[in-house]
C-alpha positions in Angstrom: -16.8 38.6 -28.3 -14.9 38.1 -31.6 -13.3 41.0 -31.4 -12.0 40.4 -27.7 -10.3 37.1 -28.9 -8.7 39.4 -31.7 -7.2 41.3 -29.3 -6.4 38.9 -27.1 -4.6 36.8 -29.6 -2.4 40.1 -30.7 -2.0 40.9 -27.1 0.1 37.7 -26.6 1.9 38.1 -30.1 3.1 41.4 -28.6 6.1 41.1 -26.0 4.4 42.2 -22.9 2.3 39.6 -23.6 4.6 36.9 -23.7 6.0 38.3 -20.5 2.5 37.7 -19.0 2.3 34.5 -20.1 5.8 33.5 -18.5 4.6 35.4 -15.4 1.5 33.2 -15.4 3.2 29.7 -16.1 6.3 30.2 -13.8 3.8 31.1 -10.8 1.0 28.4 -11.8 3.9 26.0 -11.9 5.6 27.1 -9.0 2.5 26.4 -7.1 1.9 23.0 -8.5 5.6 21.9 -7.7 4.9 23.1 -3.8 1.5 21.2 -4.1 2.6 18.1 -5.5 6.2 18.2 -3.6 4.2 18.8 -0.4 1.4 15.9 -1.0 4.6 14.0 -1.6 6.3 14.4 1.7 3.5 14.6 3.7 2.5 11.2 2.1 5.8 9.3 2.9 6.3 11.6 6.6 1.8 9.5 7.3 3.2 6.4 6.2 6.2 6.3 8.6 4.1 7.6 11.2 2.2 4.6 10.5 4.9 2.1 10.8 6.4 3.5 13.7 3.5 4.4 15.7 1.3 1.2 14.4 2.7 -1.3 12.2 5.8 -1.6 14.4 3.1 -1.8 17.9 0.5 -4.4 15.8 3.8 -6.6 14.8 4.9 -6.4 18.4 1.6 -7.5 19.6 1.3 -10.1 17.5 4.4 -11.6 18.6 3.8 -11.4 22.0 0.2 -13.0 21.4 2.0 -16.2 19.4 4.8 -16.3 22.3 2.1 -16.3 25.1 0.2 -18.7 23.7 2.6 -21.2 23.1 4.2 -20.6 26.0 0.9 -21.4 27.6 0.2 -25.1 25.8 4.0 -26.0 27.3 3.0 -24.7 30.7 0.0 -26.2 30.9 1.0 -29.9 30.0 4.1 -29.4 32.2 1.5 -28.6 35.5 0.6 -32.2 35.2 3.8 -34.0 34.8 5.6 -32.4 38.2 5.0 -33.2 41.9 2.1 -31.5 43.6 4.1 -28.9 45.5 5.3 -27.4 41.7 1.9 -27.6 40.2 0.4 -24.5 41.4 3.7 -22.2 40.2 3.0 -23.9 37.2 -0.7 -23.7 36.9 0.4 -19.8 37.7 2.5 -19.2 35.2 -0.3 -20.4 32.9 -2.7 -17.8 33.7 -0.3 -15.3 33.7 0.5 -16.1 30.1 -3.3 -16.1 28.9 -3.4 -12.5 30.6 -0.8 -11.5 29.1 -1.8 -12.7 25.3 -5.2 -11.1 26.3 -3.3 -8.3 26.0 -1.8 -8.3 23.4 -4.9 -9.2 22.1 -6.2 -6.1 23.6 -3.5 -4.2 22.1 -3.9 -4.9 18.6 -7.8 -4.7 18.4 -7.2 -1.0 19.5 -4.7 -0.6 16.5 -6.0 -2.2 14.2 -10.0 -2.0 14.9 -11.0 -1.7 11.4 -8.0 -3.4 9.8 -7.8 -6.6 8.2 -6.4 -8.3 11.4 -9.4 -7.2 13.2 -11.0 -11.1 12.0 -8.1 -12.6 13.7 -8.3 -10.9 16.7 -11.7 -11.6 16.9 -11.2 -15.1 16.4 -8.6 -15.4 18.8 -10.4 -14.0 21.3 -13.5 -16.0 21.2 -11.7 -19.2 21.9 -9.7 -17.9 24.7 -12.7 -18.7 27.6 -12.8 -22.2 25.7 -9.3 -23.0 25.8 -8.9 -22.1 29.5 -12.1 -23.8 30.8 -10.9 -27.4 29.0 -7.5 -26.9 30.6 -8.6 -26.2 34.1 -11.1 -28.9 34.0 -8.4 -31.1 32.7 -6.3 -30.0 35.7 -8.8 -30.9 37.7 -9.3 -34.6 36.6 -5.8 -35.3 36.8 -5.8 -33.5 40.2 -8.5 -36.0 40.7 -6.8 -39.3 39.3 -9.3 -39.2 36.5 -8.0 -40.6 33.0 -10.3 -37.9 31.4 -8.2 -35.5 32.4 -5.8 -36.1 29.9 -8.8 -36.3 27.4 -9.0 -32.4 28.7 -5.3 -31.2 27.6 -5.2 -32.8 24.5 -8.1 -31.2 23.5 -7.0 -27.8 25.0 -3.5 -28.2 23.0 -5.1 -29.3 19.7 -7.2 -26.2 20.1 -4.5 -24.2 20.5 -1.8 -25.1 18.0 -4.2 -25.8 15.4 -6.6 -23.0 15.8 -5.2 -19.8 18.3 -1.1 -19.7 17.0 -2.3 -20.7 13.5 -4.1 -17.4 13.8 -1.7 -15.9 15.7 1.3 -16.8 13.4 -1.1 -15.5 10.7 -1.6 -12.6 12.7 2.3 -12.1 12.8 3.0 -12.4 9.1 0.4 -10.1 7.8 1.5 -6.8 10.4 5.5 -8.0 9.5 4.7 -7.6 5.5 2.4 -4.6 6.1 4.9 -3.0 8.2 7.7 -3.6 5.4 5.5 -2.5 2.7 4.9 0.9 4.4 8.4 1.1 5.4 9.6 0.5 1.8 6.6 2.6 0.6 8.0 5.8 2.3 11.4 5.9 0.8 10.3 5.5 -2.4 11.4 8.7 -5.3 9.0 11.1 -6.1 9.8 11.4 -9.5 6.2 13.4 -10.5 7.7 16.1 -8.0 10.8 15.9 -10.3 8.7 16.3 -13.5 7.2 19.1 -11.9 10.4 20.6 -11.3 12.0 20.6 -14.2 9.1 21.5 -16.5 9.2 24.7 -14.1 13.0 25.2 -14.7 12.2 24.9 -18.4 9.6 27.3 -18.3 12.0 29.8 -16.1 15.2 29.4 -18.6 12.7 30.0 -21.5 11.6 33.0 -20.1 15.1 34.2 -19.1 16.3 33.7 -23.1 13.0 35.1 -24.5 13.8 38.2 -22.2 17.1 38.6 -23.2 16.4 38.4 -26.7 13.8 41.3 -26.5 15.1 43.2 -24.0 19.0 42.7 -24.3 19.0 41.8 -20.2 21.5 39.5 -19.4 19.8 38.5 -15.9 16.7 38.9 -14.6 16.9 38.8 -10.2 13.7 37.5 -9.9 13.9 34.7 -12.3 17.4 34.4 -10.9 16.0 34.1 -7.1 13.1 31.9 -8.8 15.2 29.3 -10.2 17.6 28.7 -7.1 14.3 28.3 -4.8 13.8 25.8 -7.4 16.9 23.9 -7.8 17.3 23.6 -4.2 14.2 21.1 -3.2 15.0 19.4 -6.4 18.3 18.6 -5.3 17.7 18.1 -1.5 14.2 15.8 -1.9 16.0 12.9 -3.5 18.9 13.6 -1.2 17.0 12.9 1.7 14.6 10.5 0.3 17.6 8.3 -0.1 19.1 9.3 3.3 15.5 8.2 4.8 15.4 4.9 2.3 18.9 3.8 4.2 17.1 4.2 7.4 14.4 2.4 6.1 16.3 -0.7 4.5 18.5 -0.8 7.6 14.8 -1.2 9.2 13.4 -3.6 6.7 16.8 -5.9 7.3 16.8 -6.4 10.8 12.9 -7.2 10.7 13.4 -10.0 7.4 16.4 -11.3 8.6 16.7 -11.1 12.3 13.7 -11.0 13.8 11.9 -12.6 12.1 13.7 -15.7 12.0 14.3 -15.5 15.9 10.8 -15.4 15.8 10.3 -18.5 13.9 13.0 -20.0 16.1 11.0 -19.2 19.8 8.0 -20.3 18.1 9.8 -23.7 17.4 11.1 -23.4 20.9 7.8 -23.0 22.4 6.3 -25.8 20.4 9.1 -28.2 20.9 8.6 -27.4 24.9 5.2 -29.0 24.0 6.2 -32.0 22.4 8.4 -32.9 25.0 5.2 -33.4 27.8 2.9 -34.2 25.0 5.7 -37.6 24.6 4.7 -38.4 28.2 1.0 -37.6 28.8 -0.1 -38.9 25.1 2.3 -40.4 23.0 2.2 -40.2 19.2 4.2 -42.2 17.0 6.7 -40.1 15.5 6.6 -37.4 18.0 10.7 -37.9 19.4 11.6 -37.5 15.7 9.3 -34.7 15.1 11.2 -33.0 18.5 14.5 -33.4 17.0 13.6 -32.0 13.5 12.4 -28.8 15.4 15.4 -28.8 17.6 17.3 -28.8 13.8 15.2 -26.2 12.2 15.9 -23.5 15.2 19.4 -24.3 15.1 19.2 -23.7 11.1 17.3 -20.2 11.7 19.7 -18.7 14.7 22.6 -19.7 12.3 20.7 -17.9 9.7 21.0 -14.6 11.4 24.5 -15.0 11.6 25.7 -12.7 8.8 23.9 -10.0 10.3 23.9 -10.3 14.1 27.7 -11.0 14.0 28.6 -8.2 12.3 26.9 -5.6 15.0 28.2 -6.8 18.4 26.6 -6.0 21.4 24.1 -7.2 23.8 21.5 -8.4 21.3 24.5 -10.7 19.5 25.3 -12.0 22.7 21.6 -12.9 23.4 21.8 -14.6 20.5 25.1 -17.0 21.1 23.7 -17.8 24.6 20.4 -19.0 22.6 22.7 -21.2 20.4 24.6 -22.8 23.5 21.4 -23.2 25.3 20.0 -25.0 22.3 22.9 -27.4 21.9 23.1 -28.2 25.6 18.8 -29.1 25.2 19.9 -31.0 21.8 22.6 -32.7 23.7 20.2 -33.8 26.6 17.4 -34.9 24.4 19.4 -37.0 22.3 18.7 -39.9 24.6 15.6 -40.0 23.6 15.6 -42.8 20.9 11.9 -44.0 19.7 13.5 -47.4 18.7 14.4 -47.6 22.3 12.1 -46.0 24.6 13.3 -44.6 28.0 11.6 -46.1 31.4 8.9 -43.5 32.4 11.2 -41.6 35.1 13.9 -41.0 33.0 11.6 -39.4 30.2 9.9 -37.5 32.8 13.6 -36.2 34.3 14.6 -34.9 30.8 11.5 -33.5 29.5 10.1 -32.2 32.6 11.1 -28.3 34.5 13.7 -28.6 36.9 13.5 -27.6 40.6 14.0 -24.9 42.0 15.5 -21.4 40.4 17.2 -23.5 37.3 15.5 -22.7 34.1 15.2 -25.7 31.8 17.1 -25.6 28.1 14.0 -24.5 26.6 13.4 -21.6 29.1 16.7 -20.4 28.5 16.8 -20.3 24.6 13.4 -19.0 24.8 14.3 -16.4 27.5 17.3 -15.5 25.7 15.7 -15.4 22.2 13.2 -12.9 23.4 15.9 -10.7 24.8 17.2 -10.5 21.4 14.3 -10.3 19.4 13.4 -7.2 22.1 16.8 -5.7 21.1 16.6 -6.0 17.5 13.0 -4.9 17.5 13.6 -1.6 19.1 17.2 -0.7 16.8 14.7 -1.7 13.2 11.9 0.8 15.6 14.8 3.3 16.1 16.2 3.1 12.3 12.6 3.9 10.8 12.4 6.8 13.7 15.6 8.3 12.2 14.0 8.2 8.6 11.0 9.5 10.1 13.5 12.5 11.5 14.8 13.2 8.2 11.7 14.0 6.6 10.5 16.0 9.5 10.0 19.5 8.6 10.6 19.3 5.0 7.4 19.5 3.6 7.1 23.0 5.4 9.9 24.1 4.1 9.3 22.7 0.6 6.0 24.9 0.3 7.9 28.1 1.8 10.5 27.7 -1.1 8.0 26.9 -3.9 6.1 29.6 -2.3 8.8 32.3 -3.0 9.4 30.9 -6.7 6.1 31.6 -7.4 6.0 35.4 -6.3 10.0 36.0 -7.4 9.3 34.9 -11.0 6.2 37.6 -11.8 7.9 40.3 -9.9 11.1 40.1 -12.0 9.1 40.1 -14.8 6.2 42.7 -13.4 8.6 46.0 -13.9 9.4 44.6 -17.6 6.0 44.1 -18.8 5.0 47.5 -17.2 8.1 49.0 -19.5 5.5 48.4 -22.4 2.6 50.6 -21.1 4.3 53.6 -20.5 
């Protein structure tokens, strides 16, 4: 055994033996850089897989669940403040909003069904049956002149708004800071590739001089052809890591500060919808001046998107300036509501109340046209984390053909050398 090591030991002192061992390190590292470049890609290619096909369907969901269910609590409080002939188009809409946040309900359980929404879901769904049964029954008394009717809504909407869209909202927030996490995740350098990389260029150039220097060869081809499959997914990774994190940041943008603060804003909307019956069917001190601070705070957030939504014009902009004029015209109509000087009864009920017929009340419209734009803006931060997607398509095939050929070009340059020393 001794005497095999000796041998060994002078076999790699001798020049075909350091030959070998460049032959052996190029390919061994040649492989590794196609492994670890390929993991790499594969990696960020999953994880914008996931943000297109799951993140970006969960946050979806969860915004339609929040909208439904607010939009719900306003409905269902407005089925008791208009004349009898409305009600049931009311009393309608109502159910026609708890299918459809059952659905998004539906929607996101399937996504996410061992995910850490999967509690909220859960909760949310559970107190659906409850929520409906105390605002049928409440219909019902009030239908039947019964003062415990009202008893009925308040506890349906203090169900609601403090347990369902508290969930819902937290629902929201955790698939909007997942989804930007794997957004941002996927762009991100792979600088172990790099290290890779270079340590394989190092060990290709070293072999190149040692061959030179032994064997008075200026240029080897197959370390020549090695080196270039080398250098080119070195230089085109990063290139197209940062072509994909544009994509991605463009994404990221329009989510942080578009949607989501239209987002806050209909969710303000929604609420504020509520507040305006809840003023009539059970008053609460401070509850005008709580209206009007929310009427302020979604004026502050649709300004907020300003910088962005006014420099890409188009439909979703426009959306977003018919919100704003809808939400000064609803501003301008509440501000007769003065809780140092109350209104008569019928004059509340004509401002806070739907109007007849095909007209859509201030809060319908800036809720209609907020979702509109929130839709828009949704589908161009979808599309930009698509295109990122699209650069990275293919790559990581490609990646392994060319570390592939690195590893094979680098021995056989140096095979017919080595095999110089055995004839």
């Amino acid at each position: 055994m001794a005497l095999v090591r000796r041998e060994f030991r002078a076999y790699l002192r001798r020049t075909e033996g350091r030959l070998a061992v460049f032959a052996a390190l190029a390919a061994a590292g040649a492989v590794l850089f196609g492994l670890v470049g390929t993991t790499a890609l594969r990696q960020r290619q999953a994880e914008l897989d996931e943000a297109v096909d799951r993140r970006g369907a969960l946050t979806s969901a969860a915004l339609d669940v929040y909208r439904a269910f607010a939009d719900a609590d306003a409905t269902s409080l407005d089925a008791v403040l208009v004349d009898q002939q409305r009600s049931p188009g009311l009393q309608q809409a109502f159910r026609d909003d708890v299918s459809h946040a059952v659905d998004a309900l539906r929607e996101a359980a399937v996504r996410d069904a061992d995910g850490g929404s999967a509690e909220l879901v859960r909760r949310m769904t559970e107190l659906v049956p409850q929520y409906v049964q105390l605002v049928e029954t409440g219909w019902t008394a009030t239908r039947n002149q019964q003062p415990v009717g009202t008893s009925y809504l308040a506890q349906a909407s203090f169900l609601v708004r403090g347990e369902i869209l508290r969930s819902a909202d937290e629902l929201r927030g955790e698939q909007v800071k997942a989804l930007t996490e794997a957004q941002r995740a996927a762009s991100t350098q792979s600088w172990l590739t790099y290290l890779v990389g270079v340590l394989l260029l190092v060990v290709l150039f070293a072999a190149q001089r040692f061959l030179f220097h032994r064997t008075r060869r200026k240029v080897n081809p197959g370390l020549v052809l090695a080196t270039a499959l080398t250098l080119v997914p070195l230089i085109w990774l990063p290139a197209a890591l940062l072509v994909a994190a544009h994509h991605v940041e463009e994404s990221v943008v329009r989510w942080e500060r578009v949607v989501a603060p239209l987002a806050e804003a209909r969710k303000l909307g929604r609420s504020a919808d509520g507040n305006e019956a809840r003023i009539l069917i059970y008053p609460a001190a401070g509850d005008i001046i709580a209206l009007k601070a929310d009427l302020g705070r979604i004026r502050a957030l649709i300004e907020e998107t300003k910088p962005i939504t006014d420099a890409e014009p188009g439909p979703e902009r426009e959306r977003v300036d018919q919100a704003a004029t809808a939400l000064h015209a609803w501003i301008a109509a509440d501000e007769a509501l003065d809780p140092e000087s109350p209104l008569p009864y019928p004059r509340t009920a004509a401002l806070v109340t739907p109007p007849e017929g095909d007209v859509k009340s201030h809060a319908e419209q800036v809720d209609e046209h907020l979702t509109a734009a929130i839709t828009g803006y949704t589908a161009g931060s979808v599309e930009a984390t698509a295109s990122a997607r699209g650069v990275l398509g293919g790559l990581d095939v490609l990646f392994a053909l060319l570390a592939g050929g690195a590893a094979i070009a680098a021995p056989a340059g140096l095979w017919p050398r080595i095999q110089e020393y055995y004839r």
